[in-house]
C-alpha positions as CSV (number, residue, x, y, z in Angstrom):
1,X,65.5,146.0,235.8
2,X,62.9,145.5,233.1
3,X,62.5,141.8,234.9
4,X,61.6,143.0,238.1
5,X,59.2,146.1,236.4
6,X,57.3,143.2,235.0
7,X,57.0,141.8,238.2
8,X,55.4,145.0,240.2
9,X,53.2,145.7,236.9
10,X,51.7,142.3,237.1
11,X,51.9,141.6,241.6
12,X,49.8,145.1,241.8
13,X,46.4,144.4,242.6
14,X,43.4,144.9,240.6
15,X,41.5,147.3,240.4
16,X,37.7,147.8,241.1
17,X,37.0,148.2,237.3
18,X,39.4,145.3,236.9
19,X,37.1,143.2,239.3
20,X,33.9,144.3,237.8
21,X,35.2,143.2,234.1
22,X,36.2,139.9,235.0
23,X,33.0,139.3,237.2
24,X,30.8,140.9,233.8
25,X,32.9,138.1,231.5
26,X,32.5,135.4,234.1
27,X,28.2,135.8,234.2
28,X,28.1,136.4,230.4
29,X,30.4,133.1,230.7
30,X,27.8,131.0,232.7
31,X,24.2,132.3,231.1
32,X,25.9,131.7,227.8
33,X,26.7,127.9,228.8
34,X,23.8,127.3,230.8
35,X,21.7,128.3,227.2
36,X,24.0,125.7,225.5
37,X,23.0,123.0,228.2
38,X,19.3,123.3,228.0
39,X,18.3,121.3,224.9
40,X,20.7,118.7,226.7
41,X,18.7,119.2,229.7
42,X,15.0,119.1,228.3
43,X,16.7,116.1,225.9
44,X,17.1,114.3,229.3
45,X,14.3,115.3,231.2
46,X,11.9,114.0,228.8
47,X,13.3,111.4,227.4
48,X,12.8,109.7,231.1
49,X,9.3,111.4,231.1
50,X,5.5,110.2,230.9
51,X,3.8,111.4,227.9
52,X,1.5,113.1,230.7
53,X,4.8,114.5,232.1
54,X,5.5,116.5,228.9
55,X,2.2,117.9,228.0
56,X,1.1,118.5,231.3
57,X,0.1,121.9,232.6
58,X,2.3,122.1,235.9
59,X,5.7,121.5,234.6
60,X,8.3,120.2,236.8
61,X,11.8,120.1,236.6
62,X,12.4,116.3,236.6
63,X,9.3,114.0,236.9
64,X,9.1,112.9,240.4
65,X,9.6,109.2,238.9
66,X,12.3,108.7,236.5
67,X,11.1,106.0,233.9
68,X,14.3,103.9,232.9
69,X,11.6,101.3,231.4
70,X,12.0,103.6,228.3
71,X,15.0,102.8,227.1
72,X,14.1,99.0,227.1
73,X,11.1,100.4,225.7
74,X,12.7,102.5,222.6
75,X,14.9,99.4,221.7
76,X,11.9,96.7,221.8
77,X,10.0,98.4,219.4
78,X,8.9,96.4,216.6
79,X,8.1,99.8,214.8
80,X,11.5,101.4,214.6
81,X,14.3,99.5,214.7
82,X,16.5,101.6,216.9
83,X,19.7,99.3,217.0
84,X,19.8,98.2,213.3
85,X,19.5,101.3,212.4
86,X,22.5,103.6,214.9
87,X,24.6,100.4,213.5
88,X,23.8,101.4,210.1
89,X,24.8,104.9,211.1
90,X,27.9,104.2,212.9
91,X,29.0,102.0,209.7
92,X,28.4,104.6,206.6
93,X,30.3,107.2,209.4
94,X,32.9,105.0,209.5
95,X,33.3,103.4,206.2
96,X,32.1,106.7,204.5
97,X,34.8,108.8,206.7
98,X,37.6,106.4,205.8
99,X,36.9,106.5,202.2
100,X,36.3,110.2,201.8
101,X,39.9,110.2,203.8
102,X,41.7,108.3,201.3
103,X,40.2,109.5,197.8
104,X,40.2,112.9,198.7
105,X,43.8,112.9,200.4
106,X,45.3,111.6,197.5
107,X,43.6,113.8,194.9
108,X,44.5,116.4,197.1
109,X,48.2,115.7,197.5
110,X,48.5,114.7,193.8
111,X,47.0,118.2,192.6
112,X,49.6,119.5,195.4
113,X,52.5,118.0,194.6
114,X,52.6,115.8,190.8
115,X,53.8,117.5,188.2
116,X,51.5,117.5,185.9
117,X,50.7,120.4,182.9
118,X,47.1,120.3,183.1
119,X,47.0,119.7,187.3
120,X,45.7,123.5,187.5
121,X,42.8,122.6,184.9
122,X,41.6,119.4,187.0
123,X,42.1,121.3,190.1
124,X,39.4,124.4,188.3
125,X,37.2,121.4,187.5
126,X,37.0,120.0,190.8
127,X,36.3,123.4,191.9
128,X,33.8,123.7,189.1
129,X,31.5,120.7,190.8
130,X,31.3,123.2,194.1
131,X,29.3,125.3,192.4
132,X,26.7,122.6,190.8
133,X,23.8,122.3,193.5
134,X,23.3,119.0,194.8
135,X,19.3,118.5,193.6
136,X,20.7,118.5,190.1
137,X,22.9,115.4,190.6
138,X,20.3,113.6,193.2
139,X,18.0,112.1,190.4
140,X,20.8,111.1,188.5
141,X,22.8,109.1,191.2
142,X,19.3,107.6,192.1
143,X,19.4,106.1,189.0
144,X,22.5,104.7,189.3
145,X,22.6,103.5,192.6
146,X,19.5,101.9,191.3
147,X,20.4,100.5,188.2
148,X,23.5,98.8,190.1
149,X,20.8,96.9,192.5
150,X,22.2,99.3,195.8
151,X,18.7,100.5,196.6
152,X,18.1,99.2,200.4
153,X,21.8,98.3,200.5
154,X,25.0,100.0,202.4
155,X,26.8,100.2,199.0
156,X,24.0,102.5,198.2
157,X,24.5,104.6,201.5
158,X,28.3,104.8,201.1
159,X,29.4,105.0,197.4
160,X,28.1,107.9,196.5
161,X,29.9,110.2,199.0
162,X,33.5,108.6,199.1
163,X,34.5,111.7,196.8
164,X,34.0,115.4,198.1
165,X,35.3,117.8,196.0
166,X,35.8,120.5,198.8
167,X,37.5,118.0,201.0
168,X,40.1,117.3,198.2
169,X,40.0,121.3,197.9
170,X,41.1,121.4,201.7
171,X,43.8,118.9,201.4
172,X,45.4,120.5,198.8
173,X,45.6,123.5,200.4
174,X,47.1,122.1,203.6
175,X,49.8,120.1,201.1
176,X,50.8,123.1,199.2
177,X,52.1,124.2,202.8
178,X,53.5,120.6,203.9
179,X,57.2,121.2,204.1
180,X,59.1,119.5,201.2
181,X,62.1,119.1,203.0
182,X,60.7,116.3,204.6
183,X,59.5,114.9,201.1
184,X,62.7,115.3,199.6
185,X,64.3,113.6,202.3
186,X,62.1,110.5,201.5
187,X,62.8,110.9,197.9
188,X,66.4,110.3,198.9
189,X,66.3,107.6,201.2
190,X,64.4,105.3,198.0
191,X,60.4,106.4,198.6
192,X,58.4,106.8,195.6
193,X,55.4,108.9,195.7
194,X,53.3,106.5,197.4
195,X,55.3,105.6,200.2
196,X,56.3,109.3,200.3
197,X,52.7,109.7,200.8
198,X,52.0,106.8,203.2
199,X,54.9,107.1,205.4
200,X,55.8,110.7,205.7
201,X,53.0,112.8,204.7
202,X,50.3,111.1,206.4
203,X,51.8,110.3,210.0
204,X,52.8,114.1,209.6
205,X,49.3,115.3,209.2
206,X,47.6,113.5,212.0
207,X,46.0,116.9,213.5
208,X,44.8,117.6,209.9
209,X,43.1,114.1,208.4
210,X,41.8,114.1,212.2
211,X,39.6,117.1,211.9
212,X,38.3,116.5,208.2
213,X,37.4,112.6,209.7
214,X,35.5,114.6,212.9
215,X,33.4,116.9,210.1
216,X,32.9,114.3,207.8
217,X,31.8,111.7,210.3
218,X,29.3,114.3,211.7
219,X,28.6,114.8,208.4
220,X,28.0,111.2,207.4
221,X,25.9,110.6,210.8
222,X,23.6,113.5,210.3
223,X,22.6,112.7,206.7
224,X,19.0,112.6,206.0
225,X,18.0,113.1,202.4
226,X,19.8,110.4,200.6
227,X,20.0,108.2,203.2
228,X,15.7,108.3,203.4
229,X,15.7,107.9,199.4
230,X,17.8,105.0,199.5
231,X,17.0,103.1,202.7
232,X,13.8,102.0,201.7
233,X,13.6,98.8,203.9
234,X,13.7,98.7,207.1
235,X,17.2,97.1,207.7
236,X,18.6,100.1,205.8
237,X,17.3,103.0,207.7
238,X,20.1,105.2,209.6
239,X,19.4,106.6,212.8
240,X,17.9,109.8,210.8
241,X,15.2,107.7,208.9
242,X,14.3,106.1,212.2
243,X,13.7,109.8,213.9
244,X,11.7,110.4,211.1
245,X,9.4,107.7,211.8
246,X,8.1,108.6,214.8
247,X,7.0,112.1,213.8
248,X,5.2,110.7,210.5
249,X,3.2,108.0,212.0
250,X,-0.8,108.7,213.3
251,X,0.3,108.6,216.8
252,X,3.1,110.7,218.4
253,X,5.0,108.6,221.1
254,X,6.6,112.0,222.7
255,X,8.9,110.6,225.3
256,X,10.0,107.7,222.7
257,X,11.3,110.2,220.4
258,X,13.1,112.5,222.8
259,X,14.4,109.4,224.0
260,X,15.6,108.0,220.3
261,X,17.2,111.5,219.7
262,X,19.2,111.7,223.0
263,X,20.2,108.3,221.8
264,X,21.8,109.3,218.5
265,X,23.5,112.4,219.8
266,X,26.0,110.0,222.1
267,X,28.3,109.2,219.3
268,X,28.7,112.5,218.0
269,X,29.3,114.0,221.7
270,X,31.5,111.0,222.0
271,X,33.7,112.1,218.8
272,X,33.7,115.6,219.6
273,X,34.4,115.3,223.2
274,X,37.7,113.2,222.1
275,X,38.6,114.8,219.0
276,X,37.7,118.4,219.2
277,X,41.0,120.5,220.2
278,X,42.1,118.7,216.1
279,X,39.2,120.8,214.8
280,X,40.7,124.5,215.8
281,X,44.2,122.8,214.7
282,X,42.4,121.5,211.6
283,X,40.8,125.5,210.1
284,X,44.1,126.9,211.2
285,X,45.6,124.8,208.4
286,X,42.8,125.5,205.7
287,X,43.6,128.8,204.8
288,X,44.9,129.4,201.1
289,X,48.0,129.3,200.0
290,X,49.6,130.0,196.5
C-alpha cells in the first residue's frame, strides 16, 4: 500500500505554482551561465579581432573577418616568447604538483599515523607557518635561491614550493579518517610503513591526491610573484611573466594579449574539465577529524 501511495504522490501532475518554480530556477539557471560565459566569449571574440575591432565605436558581435593570422602571429613574436614560456608553465605545474604530492602526503600520513611523542608538537609547528605571511619569507628565499645560482633556472621556480604546510594539514586530516583495517591488513601480510603507504594507502586515495594535484596545479600555473622575481631571462618566464609583458611595454598590442590569455586558460580548462567531479569528492574529505 505505501508502494503504490508513492506512486499516485509522485504520477499526480504538477501544479501551476509547481510549473512556475521550475521555469523561475530554469531562467535564473541560464542568465546565471550565460554571465559565466561571457569573459569566455569576449576572450574569443577579440582575441580573433583587429585592434580597430576592439576600440571601435560600433561594436559588433564577431568581427565580420575572423583573423586566424593571430595565432601565428602571438607565437612568432620575437618579443614574448609564448611557447617557451606555457612550456615553462606546464613543467613547474607538473613537477611542482608531483612534488608538493609526495612531501606533503607523507608528512601528512606520518603525523597521521607514526607513533611518535612529540607528532602533536610538529603538527602545531607546521600549523604555526600558516599563520606567518608570505612577504616575510620572500626576501629570504630570494637569497637563497640566489645564493645556490637558481635565479633564471626551473630549480628556482620549483624548489621552493615542493612543501605546503596546509596541504600536509589537509592530508592529515583525510588520514586520520583512512580506515586502519585496511592498514593493519598490510601490516599482516609483511608491509612496512612505506609499502603500507605506497601500496594501500595511496591507490586508496585516488579521488583525494586527485583534487589537491587539480588546486595545486592551478595553483602552480597561476603564479605570478615569484615566478616574475625569479625568471629574470627570458627563457624562464612562465606564461604569467609573458602576460605581463604585453601590458608594461610603450605600445599595447590589444588583440595579442587577449589572444596570449585565451591561450593560457586551455590547460587549466583542460584539467578542470577532466578532473573536476575529484574536487567536490576532494572538500568532502577535508573536514576535521579528532
Amino acid at each position: 500500500m505505501a508502494t503504490s501511495s508513492t506512486t499516485l504522490v509522485r504520477g499526480r501532475p504538477r501544479t501551476v505554482r509547481e510549473r512556475a518554480g521550475s521555469v523561475a530556477v530554469y531562467t535564473v539557471a541560464v542568465a546565471a551561465a550565460l554571465l559565466f560565459l561571457v569573459p569566455f566569449y569576449l576572450l574569443i571574440r577579440n582575441s580573433l579581432a583587429t585592434d580597430a575591432d576592439i576600440t571601435g565605436a560600433n561594436w559588433k558581435f564577431f568581427p565580420t573577418t575572423l583573423h586566424w593570422e593571430n595565432i601565428p602571429e602571438l607565437f612568432n613574436d620575437p618579443a614574448v616568447p609564448m611557447a617557451r614560456s606555457m612550456w615553462n608553465s606546464l613543467v613547474v605545474g607538473v613537477l611542482g604538483t608531483t612534488g608538493q604530492l609526495l612531501l606533503c602526503s607523507l608528512a601528512g600520513y606520518a603525523l597521521a599515523r607514526v607513533p611518535y611523542r612529540h607528532a602533536n608538537k610538529i603538527f602545531y609547528a607546521v600549523l604555526a607557518t600558516l599563520m606567518i605571511p608570505s612577504a616575510v619569507t620572500f626576501v629570504p628565499s630570494f637569497v637563497l635561491v640566489s645564493s645556490l645560482g637558481w635565479v633564471s633556472s626551473l630549480q628556482g621556480l620549483i624548489v621552493p614550493g615542493l612543501f605546503s604546510g596546509f596541504t600536509a594539514f589537509l592530508f592529515r586530516q583525510y588520514f586520520l579518517g583512512f580506515p586502519k583495517e585496511l592498514e593493519e591488513a598490510a601490516r599482516i601480510d609483511g608491509l612496512g610503513s612505506w609499502g603500507t603507504y605506497w601500496r594501500i594507502v595511496v591507490p586508496n586515495s585516488r579521488g583525494f591526491f586527485s583534487a589537491i594535484a587539480v588546486i595545486t596545479f592551478i595553483t602552480n600555473w597561476n603564479a605570478f610573484l615569484w615566478p616574475l622575481v625569479i625568471g629574470q631571462d627570458q627563457s624562464s618566464w612562465t606564461v604569467q611573466v609573458a602576460l605581463s609583458t604585453f601590458t608594461t611595454a610603450q605600445t599595447i598590442n590589444i588583440h595579442e594579449l587577449f589572444l596570449a590569455a585565451t591561450v593560457s586558460i586551455l590547460p587549466l580548462m583542460l584539467v578542470f574539465l577532466f578532473l573536476q567531479r575529484y574536487l567536490v569528492e576532494g572538500v568532502a574529505h577535508t573536514g576535521i577529524k579528532g
